[in-house]
C-alpha positions as CSV (number, residue, x, y, z in Angstrom):
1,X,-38.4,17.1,-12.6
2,X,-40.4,17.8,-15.7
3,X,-40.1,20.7,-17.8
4,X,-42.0,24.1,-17.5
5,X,-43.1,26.2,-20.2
6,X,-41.9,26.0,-24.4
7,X,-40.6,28.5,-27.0
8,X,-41.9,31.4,-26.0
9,X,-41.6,31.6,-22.1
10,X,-40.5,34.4,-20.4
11,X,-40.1,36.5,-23.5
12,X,-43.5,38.8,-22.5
13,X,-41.4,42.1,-22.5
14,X,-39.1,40.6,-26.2
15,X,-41.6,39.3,-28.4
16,X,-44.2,41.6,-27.8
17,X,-45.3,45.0,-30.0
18,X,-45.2,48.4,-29.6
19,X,-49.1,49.5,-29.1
20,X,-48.5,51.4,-32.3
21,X,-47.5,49.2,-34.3
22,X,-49.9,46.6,-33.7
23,X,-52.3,45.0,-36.4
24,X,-52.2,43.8,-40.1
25,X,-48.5,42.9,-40.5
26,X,-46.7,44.5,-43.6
27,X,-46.7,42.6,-46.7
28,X,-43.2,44.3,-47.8
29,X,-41.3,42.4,-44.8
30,X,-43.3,39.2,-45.9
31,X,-41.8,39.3,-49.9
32,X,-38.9,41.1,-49.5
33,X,-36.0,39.4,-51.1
34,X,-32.5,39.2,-49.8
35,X,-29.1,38.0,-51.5
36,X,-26.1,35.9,-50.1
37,X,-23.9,37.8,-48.3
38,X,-26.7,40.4,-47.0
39,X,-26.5,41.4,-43.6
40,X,-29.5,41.5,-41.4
41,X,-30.6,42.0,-37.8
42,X,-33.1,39.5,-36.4
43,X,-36.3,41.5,-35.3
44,X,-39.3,38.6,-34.5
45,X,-42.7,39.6,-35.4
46,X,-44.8,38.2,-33.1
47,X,-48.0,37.7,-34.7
48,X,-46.6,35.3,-37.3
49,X,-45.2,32.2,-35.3
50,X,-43.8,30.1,-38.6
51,X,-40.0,30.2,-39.3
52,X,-39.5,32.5,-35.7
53,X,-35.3,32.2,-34.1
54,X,-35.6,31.2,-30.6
55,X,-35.8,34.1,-28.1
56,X,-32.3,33.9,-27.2
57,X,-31.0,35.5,-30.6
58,X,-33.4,38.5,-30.8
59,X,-31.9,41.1,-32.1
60,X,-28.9,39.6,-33.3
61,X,-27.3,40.3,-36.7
62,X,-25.9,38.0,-39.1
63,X,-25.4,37.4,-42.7
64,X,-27.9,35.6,-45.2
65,X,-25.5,32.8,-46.8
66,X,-28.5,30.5,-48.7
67,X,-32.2,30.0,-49.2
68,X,-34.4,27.2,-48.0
69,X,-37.5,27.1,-49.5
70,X,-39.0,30.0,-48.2
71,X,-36.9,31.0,-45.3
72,X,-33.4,32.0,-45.4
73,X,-30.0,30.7,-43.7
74,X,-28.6,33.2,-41.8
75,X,-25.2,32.6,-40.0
76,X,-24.6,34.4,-36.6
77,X,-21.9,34.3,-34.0
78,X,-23.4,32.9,-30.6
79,X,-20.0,33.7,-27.9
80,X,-17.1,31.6,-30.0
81,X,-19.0,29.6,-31.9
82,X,-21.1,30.1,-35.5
83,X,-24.5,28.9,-35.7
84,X,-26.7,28.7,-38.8
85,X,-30.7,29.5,-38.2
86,X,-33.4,29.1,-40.4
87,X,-35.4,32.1,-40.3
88,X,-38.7,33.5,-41.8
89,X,-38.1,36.7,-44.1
90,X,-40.5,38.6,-41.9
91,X,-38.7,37.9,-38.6
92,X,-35.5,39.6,-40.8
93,X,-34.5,43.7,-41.5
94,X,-32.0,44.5,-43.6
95,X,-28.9,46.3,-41.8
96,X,-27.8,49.6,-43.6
97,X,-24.3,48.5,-44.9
């Protein structure tokens, strides 16, 4: 049996915008800098494929524990285990503390 669809099947309804919200993205979530220990809540921009989480982990928080290059490692608890994902700062927002 081969396999059907990549990344981003079935996530129509996830990875999509709001209607208002749609066009240039914001150049604040491109450069914003975050620090080790920072928590943050994975929120995917959809027009900007690079550096995306896969669909299963939208919405998810973590907690930024290193930089590489430009994305950032954020560690998140998937059930019982801990998994590190390299994400895009623009796919990431800052959780009030």
């Amino acid at each position: 049996m081969q396999h059907h669809g990549g990344f981003r099947r079935k996530t129509r309804g996830i990875l999509s915008k709001n209607y208002k919200l749609k066009g240039k993205i914001s150049l604040r979530r491109f450069f914003q800098e975050l620090k080790e220990g920072d928590k943050v809540v994975m929120k995917a921009e959809p027009a900007y494929q690079k550096g995306m989480y896969y669909p299963r982990f939208h919405g998810k928080s973590g907690m930024v524990i290193g930089k590489k290059g430009e994305c950032y490692e954020v560690l998140i608890k998937d059930g019982n285990k801990e998994k590190m994902l390299i994400v895009h700062p623009v796919h990431l927002v800052r959780s009030v503390k």
